[in-house]
N, C-alpha and C positions, 0 to 999 in steps of 0.2 A: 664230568659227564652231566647232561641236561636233567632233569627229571620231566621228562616228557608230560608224564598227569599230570604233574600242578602247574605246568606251562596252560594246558586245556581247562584248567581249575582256572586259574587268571582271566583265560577268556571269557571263560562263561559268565564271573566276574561283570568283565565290560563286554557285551557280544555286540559290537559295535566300534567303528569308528567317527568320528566329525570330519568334515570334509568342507574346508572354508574355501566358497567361490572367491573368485577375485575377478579384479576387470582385465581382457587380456590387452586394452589400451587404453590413450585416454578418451574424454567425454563424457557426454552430458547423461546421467544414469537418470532410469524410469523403471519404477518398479511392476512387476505383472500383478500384483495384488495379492499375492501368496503370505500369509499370516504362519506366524509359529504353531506349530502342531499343524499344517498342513500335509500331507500326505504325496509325494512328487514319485515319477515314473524315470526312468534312465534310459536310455535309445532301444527299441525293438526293431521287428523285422529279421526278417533271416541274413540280413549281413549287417543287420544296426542305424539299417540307412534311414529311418524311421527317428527325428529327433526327437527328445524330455521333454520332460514339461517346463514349458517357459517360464523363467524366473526374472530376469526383468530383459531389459534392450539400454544399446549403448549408443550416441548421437555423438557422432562427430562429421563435421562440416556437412552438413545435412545428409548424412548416409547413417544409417542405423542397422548396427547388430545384433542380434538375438544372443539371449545367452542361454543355453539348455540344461537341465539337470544331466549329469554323464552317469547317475547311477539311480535306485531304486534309493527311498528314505523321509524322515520326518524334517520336516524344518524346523530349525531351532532358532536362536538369534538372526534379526533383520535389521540392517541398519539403517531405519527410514527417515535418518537424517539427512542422508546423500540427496533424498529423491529431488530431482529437480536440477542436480549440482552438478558443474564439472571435476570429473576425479583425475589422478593421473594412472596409469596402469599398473597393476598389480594391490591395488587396495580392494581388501575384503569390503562386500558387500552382502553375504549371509551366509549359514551355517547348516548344511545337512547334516543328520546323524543318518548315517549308515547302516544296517545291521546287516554283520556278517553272513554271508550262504556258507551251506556245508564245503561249499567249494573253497573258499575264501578261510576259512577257517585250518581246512587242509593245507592250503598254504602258506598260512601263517606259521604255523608248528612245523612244517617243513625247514621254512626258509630260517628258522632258530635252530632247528637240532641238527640238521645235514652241515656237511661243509661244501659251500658252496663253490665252483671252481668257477672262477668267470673272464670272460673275451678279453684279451689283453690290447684288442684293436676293431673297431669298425670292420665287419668283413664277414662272409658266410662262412661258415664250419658243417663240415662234415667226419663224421669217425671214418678213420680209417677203415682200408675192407673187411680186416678181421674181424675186429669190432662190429662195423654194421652187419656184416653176415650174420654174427652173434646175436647182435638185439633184433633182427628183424625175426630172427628165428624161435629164441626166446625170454625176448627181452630183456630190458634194461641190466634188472638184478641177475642177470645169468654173468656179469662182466665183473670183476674182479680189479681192480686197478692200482698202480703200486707209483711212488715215488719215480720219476725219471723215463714212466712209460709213455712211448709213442702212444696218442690218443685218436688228435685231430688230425685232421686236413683244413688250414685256413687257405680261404679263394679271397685274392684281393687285386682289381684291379687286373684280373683276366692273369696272375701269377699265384702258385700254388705254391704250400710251404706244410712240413709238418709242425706239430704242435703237441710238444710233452707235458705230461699230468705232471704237475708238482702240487701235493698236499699227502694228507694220510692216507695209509693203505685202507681199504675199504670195496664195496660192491655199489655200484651207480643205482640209487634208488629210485631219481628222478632225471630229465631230462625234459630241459629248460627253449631249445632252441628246434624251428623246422627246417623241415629240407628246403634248401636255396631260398632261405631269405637273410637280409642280414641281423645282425647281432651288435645292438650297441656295445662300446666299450665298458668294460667293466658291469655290465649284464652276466646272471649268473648261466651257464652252458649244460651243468648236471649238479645234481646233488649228490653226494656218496656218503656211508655212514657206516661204522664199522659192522662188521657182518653178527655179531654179539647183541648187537643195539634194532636188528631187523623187525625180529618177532613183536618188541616191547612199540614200536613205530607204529608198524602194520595193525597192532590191536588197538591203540589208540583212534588209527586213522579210520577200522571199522568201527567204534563208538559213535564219531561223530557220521559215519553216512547214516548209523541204524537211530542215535538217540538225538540229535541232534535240531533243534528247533529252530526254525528261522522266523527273526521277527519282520513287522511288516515293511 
């Protein structure tokens, strides 16, 4: 069994992640002039269409790419040896630290103490009627699930198939995937956890909405 609090002790620990950009091809790197300890923004807008803040641009055969912050955070290492240079694709070029949102941090401790059941193929999933009727009605944790039970409906390729839960008996905590779109492979589809271990989750998960500090 996990110890749920000192997993959130850890965190709090590092309330952060690094996030090393890379180039997504080759070319001739130029940096935005962004220095360590600088302060960068990650896509806004009501659907994100709104790009970061610019971190440098990439040239190749005189066409130039932008490359944007994808999240909120500090810069940290710059490697402003490259500037000027041709790289090949996937060479880091600098370092954001990250800090965690209460969001992110929920699913962090989630994605360690559930067991996660995940897509065994490219394809949308749907629960079965019973099931959805259930969670539409009173969610998620009202579902129970056991070894060998009919779960899903996978839609693939306009052919429908069912899809049995195999893992530990438990109550669906979370649920990973929306209606009709798809689900990469081995993506996780629900989290479940055993019904003993609910209460000790849930009070953790209210700590971090109520005590919870996000840094900048």
């Amino acid at each position: 069994m996990i110890d749920v609090k000192a997993l959130l002790e850890n965190i709090k620990a590092a309330p952060y992640e690094e996030i090393v950009v890379t180039t997504p091809h080759t070319g001739v790197v130029t940096f935005a002039g962004l220095e360590p300890g600088a302060r960068v923004a990650g896509p806004s807008g009501t659907y994100g269409e709104k790009p970061g803040t610019l971190l440098a641009r990439l040239t190749r055969e005189h066409n130039d790419k932008s490359l944007f912050a994808d999240v909120k955070g500090v810069v940290g290492e710059v490697r402003r040896e490259l500037e000027g240079r041709f790289v090949e694709a996937g060479t880091p070029l600098l370092v954001i630290r990250h800090f965690l949102s209460k969001d992110e941090v929920i699913a962090a401790i989630l994605q360690k103490v559930l067991y996660l059941f995940c897509a065994p193929e490219r394809a949308k999933y749907y629960f079965i009627p019973s099931v959805d009727k259930k969670v539409k009605a009173s969610g998620p944790r009202s579902v129970t699930v056991k070894p060998g039970m009919e779960l899903f409906i996978v839609s693939r390729m306009k052919r429908e198939k069912p899809l049995v839960y195999e893992g530990p008996e438990g109550i669906i905590y979370a649920v990973y995937f929306q209606h009709d779109q798809n689900v990469d492979q081995g993506a996780p589809l629900v989290g479940v956890c055993p019904e003993s271990q609910t209460d000790l989750i849930q009070d953790v998960v209210n700590r971090v909405r109520t005590d919870w500090e996000e840094g900048e």
